[in-house]
Structures are given as structure tokens and as C-alpha cells.
PDB file of N, H, CA, C and O in Angstrom:
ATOM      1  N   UNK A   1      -6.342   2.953   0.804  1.00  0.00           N
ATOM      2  CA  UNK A   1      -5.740   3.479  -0.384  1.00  0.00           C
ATOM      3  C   UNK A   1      -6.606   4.613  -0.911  1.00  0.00           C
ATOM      4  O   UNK A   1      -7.830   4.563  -0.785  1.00  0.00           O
ATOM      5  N   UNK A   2      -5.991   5.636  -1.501  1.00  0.00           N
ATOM      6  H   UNK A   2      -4.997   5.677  -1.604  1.00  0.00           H
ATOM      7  CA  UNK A   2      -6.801   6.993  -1.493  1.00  0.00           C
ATOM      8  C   UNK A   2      -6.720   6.966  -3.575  1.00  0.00           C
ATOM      9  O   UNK A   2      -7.609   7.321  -4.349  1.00  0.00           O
ATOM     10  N   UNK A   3      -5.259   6.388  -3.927  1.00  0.00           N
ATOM     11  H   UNK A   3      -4.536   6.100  -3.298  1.00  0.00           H
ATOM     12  CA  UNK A   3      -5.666   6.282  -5.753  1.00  0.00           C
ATOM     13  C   UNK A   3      -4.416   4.663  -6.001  1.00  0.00           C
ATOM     14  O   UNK A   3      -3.569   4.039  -5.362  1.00  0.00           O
ATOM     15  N   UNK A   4      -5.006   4.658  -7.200  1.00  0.00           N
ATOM     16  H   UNK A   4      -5.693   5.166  -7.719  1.00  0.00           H
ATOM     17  CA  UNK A   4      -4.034   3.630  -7.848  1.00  0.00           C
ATOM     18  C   UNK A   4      -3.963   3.281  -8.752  1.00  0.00           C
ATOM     19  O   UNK A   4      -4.856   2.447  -8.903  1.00  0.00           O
ATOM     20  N   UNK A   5      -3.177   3.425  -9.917  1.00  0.00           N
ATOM     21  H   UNK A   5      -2.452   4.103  -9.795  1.00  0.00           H
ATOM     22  CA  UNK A   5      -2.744   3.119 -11.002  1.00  0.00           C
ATOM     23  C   UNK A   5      -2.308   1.798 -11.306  1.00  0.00           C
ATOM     24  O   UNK A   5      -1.293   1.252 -10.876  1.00  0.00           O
ATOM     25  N   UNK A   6      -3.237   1.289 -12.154  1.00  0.00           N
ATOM     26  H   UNK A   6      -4.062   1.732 -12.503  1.00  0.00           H
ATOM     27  CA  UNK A   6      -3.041  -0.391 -12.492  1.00  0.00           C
ATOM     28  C   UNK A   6      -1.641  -0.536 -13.650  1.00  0.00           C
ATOM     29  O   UNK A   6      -0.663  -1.280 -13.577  1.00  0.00           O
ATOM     30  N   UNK A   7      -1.983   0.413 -14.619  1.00  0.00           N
ATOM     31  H   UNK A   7      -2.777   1.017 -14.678  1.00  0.00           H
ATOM     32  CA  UNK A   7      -0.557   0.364 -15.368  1.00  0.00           C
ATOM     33  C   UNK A   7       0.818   0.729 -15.006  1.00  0.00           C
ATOM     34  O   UNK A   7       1.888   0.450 -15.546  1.00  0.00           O
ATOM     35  N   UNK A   8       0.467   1.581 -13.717  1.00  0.00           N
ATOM     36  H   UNK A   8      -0.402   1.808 -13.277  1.00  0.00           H
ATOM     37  CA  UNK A   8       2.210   2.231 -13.248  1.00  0.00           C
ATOM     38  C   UNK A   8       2.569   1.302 -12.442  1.00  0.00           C
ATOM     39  O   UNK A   8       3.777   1.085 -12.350  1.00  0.00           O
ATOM     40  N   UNK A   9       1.302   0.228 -11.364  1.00  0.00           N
ATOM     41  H   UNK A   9       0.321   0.405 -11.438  1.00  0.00           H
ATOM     42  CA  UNK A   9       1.662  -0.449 -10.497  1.00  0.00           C
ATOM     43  C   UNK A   9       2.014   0.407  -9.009  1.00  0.00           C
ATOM     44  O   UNK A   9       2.935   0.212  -8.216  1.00  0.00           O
ATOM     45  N   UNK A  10       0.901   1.422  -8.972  1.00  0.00           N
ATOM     46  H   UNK A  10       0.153   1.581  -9.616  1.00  0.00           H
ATOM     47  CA  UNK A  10       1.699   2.520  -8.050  1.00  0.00           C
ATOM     48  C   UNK A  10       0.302   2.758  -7.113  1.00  0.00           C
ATOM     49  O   UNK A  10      -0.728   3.069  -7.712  1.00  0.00           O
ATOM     50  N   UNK A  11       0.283   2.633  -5.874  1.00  0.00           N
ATOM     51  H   UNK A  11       1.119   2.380  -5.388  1.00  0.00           H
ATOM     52  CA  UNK A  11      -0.987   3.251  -5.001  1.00  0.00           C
ATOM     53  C   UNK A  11      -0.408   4.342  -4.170  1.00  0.00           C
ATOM     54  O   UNK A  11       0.762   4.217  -3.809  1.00  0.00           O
ATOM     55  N   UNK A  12      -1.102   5.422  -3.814  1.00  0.00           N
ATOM     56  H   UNK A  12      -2.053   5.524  -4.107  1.00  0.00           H
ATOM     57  CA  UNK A  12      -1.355   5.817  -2.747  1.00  0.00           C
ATOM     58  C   UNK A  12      -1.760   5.576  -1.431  1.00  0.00           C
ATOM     59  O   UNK A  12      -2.847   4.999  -1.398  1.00  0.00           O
ATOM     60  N   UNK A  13      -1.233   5.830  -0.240  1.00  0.00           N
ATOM     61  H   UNK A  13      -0.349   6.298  -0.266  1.00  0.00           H
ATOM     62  CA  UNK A  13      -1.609   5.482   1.255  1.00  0.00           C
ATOM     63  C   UNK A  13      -1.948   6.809   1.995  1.00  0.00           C
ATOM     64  O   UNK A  13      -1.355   7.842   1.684  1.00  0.00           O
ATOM     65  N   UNK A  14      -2.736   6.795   2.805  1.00  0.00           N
ATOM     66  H   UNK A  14      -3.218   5.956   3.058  1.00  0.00           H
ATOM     67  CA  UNK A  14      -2.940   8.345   2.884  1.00  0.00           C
ATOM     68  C   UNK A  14      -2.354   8.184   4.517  1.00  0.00           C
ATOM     69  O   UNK A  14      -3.106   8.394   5.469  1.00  0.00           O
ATOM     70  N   UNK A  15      -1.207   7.866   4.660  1.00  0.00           N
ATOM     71  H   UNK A  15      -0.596   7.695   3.887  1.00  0.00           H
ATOM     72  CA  UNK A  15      -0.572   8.087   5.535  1.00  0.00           C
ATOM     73  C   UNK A  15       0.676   8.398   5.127  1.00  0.00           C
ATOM     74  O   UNK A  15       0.882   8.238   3.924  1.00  0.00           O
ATOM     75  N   UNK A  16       1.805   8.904   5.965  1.00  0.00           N
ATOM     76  H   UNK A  16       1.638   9.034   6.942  1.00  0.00           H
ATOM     77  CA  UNK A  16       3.218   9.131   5.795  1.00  0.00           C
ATOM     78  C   UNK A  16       4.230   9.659   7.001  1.00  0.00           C
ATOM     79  O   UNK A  16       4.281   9.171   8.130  1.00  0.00           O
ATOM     80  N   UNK A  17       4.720  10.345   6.693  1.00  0.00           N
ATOM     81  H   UNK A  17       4.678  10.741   5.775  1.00  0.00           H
ATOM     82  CA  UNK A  17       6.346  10.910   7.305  1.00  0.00           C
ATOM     83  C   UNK A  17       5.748  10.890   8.833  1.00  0.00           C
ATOM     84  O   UNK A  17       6.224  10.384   9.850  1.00  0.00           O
ATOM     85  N   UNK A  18       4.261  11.788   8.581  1.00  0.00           N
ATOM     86  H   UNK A  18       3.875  12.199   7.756  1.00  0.00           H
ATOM     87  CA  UNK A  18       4.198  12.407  10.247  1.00  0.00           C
ATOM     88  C   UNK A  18       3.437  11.191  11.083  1.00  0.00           C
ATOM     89  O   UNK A  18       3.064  11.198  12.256  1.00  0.00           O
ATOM     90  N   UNK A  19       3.327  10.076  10.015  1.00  0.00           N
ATOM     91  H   UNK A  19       3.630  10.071   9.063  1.00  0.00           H
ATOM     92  CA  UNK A  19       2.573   8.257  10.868  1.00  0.00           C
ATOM     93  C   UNK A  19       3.682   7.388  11.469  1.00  0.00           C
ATOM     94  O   UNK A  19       3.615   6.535  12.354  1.00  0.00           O
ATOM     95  N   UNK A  20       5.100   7.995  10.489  1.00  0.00           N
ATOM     96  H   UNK A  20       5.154   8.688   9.770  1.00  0.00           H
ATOM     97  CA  UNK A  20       5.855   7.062  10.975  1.00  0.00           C
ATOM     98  C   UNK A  20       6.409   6.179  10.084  1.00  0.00           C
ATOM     99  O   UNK A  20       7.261   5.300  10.213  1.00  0.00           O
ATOM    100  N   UNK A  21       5.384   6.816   8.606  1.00  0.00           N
ATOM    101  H   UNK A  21       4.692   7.531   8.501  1.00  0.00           H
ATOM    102  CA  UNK A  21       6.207   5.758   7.756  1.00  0.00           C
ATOM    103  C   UNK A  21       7.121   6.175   6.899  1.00  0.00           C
ATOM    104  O   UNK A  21       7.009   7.397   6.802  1.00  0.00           O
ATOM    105  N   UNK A  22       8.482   5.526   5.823  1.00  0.00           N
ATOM    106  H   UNK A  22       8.572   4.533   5.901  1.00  0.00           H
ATOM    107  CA  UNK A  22       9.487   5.109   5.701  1.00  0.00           C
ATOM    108  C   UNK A  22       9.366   4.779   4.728  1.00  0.00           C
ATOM    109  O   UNK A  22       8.446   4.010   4.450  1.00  0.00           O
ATOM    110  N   UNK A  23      10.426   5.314   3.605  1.00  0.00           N
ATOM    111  H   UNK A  23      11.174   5.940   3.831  1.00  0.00           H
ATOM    112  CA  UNK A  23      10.352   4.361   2.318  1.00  0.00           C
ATOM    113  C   UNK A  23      11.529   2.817   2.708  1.00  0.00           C
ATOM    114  O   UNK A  23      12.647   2.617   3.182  1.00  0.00           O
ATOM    115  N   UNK A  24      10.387   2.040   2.144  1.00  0.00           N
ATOM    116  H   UNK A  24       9.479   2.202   1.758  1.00  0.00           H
ATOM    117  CA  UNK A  24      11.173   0.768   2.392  1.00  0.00           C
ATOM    118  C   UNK A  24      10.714  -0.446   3.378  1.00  0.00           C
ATOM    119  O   UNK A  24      11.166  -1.570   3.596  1.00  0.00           O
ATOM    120  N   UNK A  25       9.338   0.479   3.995  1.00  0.00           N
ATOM    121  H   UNK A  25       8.970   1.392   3.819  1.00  0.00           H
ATOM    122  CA  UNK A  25       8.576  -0.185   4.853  1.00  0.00           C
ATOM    123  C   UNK A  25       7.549  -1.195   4.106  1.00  0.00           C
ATOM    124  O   UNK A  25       7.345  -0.722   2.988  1.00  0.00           O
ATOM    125  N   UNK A  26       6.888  -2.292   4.267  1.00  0.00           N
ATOM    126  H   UNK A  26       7.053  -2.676   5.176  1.00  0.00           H
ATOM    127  CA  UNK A  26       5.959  -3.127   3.930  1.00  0.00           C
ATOM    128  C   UNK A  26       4.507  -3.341   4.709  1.00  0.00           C
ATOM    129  O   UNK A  26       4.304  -3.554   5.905  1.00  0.00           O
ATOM    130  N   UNK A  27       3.609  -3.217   3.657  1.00  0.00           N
ATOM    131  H   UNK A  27       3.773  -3.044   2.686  1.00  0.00           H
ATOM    132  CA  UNK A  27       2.092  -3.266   4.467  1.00  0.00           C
ATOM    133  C   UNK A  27       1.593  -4.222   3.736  1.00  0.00           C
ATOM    134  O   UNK A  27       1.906  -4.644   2.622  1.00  0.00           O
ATOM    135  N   UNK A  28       0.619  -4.579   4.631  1.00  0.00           N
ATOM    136  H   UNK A  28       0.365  -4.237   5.535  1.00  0.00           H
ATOM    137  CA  UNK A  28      -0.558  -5.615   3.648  1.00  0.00           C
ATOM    138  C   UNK A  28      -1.658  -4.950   3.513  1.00  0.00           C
ATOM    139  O   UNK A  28      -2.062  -4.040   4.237  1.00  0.00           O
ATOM    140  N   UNK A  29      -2.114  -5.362   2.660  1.00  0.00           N
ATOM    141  H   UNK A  29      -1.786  -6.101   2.072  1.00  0.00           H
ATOM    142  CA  UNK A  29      -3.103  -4.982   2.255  1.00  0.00           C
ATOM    143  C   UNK A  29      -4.480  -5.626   1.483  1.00  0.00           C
ATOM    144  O   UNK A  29      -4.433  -6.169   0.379  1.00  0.00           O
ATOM    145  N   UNK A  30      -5.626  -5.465   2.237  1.00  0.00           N
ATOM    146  H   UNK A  30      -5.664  -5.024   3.133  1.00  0.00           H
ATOM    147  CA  UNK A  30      -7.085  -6.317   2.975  1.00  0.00           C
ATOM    148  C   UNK A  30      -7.833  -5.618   1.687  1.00  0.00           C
ATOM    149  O   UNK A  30      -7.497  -4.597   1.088  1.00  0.00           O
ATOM    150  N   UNK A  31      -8.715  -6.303   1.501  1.00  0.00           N
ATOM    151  H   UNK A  31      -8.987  -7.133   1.988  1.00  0.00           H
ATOM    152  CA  UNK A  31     -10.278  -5.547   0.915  1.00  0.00           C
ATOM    153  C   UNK A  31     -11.189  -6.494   1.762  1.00  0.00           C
ATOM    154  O   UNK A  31     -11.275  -7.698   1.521  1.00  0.00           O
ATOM    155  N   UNK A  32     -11.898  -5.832   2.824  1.00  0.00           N
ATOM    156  H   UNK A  32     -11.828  -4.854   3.019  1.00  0.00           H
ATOM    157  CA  UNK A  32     -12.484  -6.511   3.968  1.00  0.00           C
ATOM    158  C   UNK A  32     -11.548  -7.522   4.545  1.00  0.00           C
ATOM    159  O   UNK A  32     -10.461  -7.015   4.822  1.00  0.00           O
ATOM    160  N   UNK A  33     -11.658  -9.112   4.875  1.00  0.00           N
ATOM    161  H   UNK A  33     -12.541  -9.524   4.649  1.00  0.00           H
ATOM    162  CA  UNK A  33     -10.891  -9.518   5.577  1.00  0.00           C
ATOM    163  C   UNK A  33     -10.066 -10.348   4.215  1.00  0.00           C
ATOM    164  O   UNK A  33      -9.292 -11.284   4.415  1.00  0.00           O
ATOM    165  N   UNK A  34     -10.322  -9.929   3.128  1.00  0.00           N
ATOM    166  H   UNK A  34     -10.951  -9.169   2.965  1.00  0.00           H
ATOM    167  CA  UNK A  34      -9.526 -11.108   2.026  1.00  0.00           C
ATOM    168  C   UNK A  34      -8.150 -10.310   2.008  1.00  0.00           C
ATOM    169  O   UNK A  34      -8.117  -9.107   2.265  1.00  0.00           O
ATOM    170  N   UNK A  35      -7.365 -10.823   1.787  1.00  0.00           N
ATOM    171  H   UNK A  35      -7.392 -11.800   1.578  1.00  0.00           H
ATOM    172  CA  UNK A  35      -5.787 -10.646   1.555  1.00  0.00           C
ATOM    173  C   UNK A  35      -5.704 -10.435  -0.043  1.00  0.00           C
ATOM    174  O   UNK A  35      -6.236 -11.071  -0.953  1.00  0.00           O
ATOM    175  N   UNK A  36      -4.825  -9.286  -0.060  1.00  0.00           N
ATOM    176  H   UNK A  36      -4.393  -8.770   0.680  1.00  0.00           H
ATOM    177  CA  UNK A  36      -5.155  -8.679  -1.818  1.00  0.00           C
ATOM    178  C   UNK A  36      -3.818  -8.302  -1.797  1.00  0.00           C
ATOM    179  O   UNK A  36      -3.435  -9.022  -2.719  1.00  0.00           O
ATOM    180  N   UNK A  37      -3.040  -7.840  -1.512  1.00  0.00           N
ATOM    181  H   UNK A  37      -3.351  -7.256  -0.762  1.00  0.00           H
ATOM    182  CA  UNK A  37      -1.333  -7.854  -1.650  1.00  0.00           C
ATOM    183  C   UNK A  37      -0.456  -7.683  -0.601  1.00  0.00           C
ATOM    184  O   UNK A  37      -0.708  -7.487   0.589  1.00  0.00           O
ATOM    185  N   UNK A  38       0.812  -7.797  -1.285  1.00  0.00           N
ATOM    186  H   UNK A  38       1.016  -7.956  -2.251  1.00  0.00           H
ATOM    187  CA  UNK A  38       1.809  -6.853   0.122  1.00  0.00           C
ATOM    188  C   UNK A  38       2.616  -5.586  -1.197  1.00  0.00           C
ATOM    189  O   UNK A  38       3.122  -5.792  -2.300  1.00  0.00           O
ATOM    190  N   UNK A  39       2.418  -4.438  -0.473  1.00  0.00           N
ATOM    191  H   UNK A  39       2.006  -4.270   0.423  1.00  0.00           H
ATOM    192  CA  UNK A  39       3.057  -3.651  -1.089  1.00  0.00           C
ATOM    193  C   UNK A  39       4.361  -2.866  -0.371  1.00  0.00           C
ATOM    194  O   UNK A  39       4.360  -2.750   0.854  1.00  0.00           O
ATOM    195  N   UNK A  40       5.267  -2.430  -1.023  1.00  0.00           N
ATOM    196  H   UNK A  40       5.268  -2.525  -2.019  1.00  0.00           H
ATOM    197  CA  UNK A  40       6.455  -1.617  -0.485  1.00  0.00           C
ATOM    198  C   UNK A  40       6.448   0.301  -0.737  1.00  0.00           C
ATOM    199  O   UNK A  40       6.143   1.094  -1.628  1.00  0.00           O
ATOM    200  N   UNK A  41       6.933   0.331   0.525  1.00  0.00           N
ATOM    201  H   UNK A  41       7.180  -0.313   1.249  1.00  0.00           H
ATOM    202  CA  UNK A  41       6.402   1.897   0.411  1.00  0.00           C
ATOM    203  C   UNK A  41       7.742   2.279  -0.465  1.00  0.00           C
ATOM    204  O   UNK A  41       8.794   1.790  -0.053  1.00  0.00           O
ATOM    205  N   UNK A  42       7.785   2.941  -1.400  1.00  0.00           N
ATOM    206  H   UNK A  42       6.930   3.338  -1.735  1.00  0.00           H
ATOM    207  CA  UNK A  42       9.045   3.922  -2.235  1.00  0.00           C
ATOM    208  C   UNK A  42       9.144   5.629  -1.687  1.00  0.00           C
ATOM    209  O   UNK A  42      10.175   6.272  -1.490  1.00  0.00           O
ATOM    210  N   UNK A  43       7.858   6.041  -1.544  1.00  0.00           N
ATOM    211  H   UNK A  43       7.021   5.519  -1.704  1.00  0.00           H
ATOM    212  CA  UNK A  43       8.467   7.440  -0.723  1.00  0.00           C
ATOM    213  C   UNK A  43       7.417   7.955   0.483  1.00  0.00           C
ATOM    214  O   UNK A  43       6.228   7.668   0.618  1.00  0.00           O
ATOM    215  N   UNK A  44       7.866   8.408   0.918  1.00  0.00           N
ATOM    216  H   UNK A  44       8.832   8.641   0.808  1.00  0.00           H
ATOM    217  CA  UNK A  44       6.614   8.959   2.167  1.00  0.00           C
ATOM    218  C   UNK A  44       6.975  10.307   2.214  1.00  0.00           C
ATOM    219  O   UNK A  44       8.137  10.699   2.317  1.00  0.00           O
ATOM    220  N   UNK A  45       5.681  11.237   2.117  1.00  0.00           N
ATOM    221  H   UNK A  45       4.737  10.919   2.034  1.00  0.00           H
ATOM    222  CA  UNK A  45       5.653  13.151   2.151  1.00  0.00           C
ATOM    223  C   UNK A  45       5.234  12.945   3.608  1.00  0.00           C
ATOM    224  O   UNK A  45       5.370  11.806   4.053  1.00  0.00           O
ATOM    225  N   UNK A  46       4.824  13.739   4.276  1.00  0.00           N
ATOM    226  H   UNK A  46       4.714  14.665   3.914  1.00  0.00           H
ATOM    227  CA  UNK A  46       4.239  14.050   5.241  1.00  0.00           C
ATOM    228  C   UNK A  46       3.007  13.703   5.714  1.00  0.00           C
ATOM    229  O   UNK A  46       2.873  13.529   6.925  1.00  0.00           O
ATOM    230  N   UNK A  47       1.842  13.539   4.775  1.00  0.00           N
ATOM    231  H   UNK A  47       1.950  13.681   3.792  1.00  0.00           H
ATOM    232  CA  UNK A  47       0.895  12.913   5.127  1.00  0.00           C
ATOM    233  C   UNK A  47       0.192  12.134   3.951  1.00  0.00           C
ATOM    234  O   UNK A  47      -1.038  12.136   3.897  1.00  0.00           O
ATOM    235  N   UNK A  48       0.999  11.418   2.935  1.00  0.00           N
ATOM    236  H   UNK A  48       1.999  11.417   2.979  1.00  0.00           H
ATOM    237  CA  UNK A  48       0.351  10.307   2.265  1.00  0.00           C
ATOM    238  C   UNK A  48       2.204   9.425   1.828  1.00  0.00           C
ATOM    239  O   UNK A  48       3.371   9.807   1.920  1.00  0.00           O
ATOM    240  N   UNK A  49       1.670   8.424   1.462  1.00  0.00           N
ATOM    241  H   UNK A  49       0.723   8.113   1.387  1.00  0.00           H
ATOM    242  CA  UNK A  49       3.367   7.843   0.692  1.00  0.00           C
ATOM    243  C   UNK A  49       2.611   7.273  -0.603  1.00  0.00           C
ATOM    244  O   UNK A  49       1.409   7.317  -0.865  1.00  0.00           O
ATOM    245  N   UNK A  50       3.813   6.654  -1.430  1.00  0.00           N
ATOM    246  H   UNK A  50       4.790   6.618  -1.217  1.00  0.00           H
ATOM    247  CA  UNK A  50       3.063   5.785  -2.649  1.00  0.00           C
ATOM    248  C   UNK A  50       4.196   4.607  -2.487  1.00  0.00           C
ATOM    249  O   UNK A  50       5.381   4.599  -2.154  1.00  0.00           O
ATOM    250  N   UNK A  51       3.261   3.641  -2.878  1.00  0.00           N
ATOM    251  H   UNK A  51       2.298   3.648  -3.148  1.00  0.00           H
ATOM    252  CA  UNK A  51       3.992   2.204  -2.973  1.00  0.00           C
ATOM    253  C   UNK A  51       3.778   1.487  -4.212  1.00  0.00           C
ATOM    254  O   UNK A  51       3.171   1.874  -5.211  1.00  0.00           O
ATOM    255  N   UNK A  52       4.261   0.581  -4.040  1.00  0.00           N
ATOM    256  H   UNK A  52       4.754   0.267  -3.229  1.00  0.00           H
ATOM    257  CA  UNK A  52       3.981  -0.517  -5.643  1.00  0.00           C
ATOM    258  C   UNK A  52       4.197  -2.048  -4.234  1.00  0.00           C
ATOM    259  O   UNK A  52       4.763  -2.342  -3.181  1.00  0.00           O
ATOM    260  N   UNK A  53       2.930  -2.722  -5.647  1.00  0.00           N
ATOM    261  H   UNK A  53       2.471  -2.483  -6.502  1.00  0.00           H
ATOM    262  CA  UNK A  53       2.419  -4.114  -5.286  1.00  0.00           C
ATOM    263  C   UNK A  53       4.192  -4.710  -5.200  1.00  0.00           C
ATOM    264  O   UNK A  53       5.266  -4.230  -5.564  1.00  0.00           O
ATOM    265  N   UNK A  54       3.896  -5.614  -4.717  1.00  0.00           N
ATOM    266  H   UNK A  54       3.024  -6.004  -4.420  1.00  0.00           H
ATOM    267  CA  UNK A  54       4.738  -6.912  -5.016  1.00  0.00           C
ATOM    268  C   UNK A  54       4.220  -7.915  -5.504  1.00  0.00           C
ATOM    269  O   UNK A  54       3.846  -8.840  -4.784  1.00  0.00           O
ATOM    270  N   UNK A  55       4.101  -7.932  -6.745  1.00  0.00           N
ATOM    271  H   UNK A  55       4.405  -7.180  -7.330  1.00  0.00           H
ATOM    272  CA  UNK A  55       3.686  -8.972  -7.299  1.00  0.00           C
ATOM    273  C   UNK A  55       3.579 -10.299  -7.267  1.00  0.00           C
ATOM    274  O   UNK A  55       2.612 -10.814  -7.829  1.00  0.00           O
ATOM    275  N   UNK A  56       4.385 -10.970  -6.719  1.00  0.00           N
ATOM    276  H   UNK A  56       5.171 -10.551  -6.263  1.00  0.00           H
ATOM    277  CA  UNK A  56       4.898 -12.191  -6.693  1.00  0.00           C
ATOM    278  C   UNK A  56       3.566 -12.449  -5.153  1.00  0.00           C
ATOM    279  O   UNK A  56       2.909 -13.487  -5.222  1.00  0.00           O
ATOM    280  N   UNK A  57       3.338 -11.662  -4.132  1.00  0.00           N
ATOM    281  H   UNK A  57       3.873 -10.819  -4.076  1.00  0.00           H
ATOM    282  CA  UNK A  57       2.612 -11.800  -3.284  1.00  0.00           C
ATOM    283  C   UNK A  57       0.942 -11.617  -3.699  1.00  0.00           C
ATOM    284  O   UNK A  57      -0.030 -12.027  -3.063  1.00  0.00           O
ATOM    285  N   UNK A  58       0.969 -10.887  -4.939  1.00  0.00           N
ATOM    286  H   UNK A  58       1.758 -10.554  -5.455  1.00  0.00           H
ATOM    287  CA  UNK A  58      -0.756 -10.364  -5.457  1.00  0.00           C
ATOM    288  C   UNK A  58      -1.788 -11.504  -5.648  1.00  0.00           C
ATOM    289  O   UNK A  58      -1.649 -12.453  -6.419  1.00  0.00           O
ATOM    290  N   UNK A  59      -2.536 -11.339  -5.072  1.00  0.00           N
ATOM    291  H   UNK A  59      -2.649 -10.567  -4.446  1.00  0.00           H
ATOM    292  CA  UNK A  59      -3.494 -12.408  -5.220  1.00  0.00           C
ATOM    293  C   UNK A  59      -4.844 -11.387  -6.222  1.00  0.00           C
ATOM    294  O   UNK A  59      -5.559 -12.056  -6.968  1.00  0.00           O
ATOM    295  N   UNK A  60      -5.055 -10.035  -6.167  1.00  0.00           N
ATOM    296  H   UNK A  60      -4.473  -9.492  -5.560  1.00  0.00           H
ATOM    297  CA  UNK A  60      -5.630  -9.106  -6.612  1.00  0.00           C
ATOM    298  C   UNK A  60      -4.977  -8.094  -7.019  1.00  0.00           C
ATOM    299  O   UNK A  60      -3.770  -8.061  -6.779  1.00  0.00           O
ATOM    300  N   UNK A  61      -5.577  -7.056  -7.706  1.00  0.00           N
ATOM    301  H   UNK A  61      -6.558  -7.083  -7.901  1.00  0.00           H
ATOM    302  CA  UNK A  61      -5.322  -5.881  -7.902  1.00  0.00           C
ATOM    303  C   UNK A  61      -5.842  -4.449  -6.756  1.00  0.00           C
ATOM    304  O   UNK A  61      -6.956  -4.128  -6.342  1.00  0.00           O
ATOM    305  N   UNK A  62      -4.841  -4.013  -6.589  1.00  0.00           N
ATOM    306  H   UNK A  62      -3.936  -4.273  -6.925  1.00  0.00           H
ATOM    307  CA  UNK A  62      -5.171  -3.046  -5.025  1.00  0.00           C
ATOM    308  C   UNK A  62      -6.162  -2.203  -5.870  1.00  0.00           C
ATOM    309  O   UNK A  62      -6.118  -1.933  -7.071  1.00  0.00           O
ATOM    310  N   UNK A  63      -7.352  -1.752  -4.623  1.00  0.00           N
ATOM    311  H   UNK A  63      -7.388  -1.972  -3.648  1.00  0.00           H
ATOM    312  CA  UNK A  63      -8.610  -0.528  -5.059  1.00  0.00           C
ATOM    313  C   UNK A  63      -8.404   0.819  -4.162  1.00  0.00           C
ATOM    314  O   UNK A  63      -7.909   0.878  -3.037  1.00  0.00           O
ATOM    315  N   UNK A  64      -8.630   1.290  -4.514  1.00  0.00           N
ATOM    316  H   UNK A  64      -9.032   1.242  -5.428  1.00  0.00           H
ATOM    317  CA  UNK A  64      -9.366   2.497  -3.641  1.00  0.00           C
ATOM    318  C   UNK A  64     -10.213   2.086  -2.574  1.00  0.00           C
ATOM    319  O   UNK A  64     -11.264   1.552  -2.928  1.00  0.00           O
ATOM    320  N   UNK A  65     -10.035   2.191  -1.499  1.00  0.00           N
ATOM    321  H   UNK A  65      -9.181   2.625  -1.211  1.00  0.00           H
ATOM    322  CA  UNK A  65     -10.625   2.193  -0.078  1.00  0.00           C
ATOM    323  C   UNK A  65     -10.118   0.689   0.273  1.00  0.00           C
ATOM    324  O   UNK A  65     -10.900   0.193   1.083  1.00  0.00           O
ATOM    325  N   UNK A  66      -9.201  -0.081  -0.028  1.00  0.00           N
ATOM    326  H   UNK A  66      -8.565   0.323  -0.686  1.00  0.00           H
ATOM    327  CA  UNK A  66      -8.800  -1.189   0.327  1.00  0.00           C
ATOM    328  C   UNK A  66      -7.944  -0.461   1.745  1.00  0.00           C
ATOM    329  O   UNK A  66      -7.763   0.740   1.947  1.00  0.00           O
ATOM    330  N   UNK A  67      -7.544  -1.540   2.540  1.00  0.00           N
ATOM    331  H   UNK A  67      -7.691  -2.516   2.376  1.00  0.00           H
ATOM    332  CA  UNK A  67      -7.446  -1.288   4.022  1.00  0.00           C
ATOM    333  C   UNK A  67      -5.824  -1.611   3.736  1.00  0.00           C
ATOM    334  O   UNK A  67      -5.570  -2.623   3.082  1.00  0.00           O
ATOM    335  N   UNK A  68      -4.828  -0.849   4.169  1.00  0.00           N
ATOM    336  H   UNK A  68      -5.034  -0.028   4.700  1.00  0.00           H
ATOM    337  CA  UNK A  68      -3.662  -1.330   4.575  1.00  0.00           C
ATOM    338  C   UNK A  68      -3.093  -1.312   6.460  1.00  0.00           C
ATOM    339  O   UNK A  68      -3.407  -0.483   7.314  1.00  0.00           O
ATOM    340  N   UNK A  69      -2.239  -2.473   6.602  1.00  0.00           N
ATOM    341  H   UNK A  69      -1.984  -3.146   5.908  1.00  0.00           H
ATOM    342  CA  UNK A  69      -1.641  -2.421   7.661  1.00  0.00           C
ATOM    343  C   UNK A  69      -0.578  -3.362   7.789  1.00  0.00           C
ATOM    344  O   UNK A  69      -0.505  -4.557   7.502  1.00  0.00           O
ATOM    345  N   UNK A  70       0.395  -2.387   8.386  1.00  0.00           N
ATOM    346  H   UNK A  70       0.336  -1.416   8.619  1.00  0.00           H
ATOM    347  CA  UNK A  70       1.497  -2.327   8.449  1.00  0.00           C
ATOM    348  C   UNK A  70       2.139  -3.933   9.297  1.00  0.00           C
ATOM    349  O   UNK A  70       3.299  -4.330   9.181  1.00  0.00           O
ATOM    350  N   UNK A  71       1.222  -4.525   9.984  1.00  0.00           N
ATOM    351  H   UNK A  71       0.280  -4.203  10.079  1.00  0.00           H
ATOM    352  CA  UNK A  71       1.373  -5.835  10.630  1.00  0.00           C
ATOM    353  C   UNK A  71       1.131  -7.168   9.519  1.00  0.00           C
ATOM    354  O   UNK A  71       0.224  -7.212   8.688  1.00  0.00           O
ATOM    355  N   UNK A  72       2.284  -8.330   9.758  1.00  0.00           N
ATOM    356  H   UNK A  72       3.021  -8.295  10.433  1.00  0.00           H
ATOM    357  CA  UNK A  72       2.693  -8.975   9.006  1.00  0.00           C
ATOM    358  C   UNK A  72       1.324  -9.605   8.715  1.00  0.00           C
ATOM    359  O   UNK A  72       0.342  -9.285   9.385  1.00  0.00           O
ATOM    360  N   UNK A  73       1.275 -10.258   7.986  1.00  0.00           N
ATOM    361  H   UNK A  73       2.073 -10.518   7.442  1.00  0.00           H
ATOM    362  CA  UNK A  73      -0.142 -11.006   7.674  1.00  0.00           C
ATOM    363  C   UNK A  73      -0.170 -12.943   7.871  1.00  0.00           C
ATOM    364  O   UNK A  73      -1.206 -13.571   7.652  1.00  0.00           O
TER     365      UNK A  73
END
């Protein structure tokens, strides 16, 4: 994750369009090996997208340099 807004509920991924990703796609997302959410991508540019948590899955609040991937958890 490259930013993230705790009040909008909104991160940045610094991947996108030209990775392959898709609004509508789902990642998880690690801070080292702990499990910290699943978020949904809403738009993808070319080379970053932004998503929002799913809450109901949050065990944390997403950071900056937290690890996402796209494989189920």
C-alpha cells in the first residue's frame, strides 16, 4: 500500500490496469505474515488502483507498506 485514509476507508495499491487489475477484484492484505484485511478494488488507472477495506473481514486497520495479494487467504 503506497497511502491510506482511515476516515475515507480508502487505500492505495501501487499496482493497476497495466498488472492486470480490475475494479471489482479482491486482495488480502498481510502486515508481515498477520492477516489485516480483505479489500475490494473500486478503480484501477494504469499503474496504481484504490480500494476500500471490507470491514466485516478487518481484523486491523490497513498501513502504508502493508503487503497485498491477490490470492485467497
Amino acid at each position: 500500500m503506497v497511502a491510506v485514509s482511515d476516515t475515507m476507508n480508502l487505500a492505495i495499491l501501487s499496482v493497476g490496469s497495466d498488472n492486470g487489475v480490475q475494479a471489482g477484484m479482491e486482495f488480502t492484505i498481510y502486515r508481515g505474515p498477520e492477516f489485516v484485511t480483505k479489500v475490494v478494488i473500486e478503480k484501477a488507472d494504469n499503474e496504481w488502483s484504490s480500494c476500500r477495506s471490507v470491514l466485516e473481514f478487518q481484523k486491523s486497520r490497513p498501513q502504508v507498506d502493508d503487503c497485498a495479494c491477490s490470492k485467497p487467504y
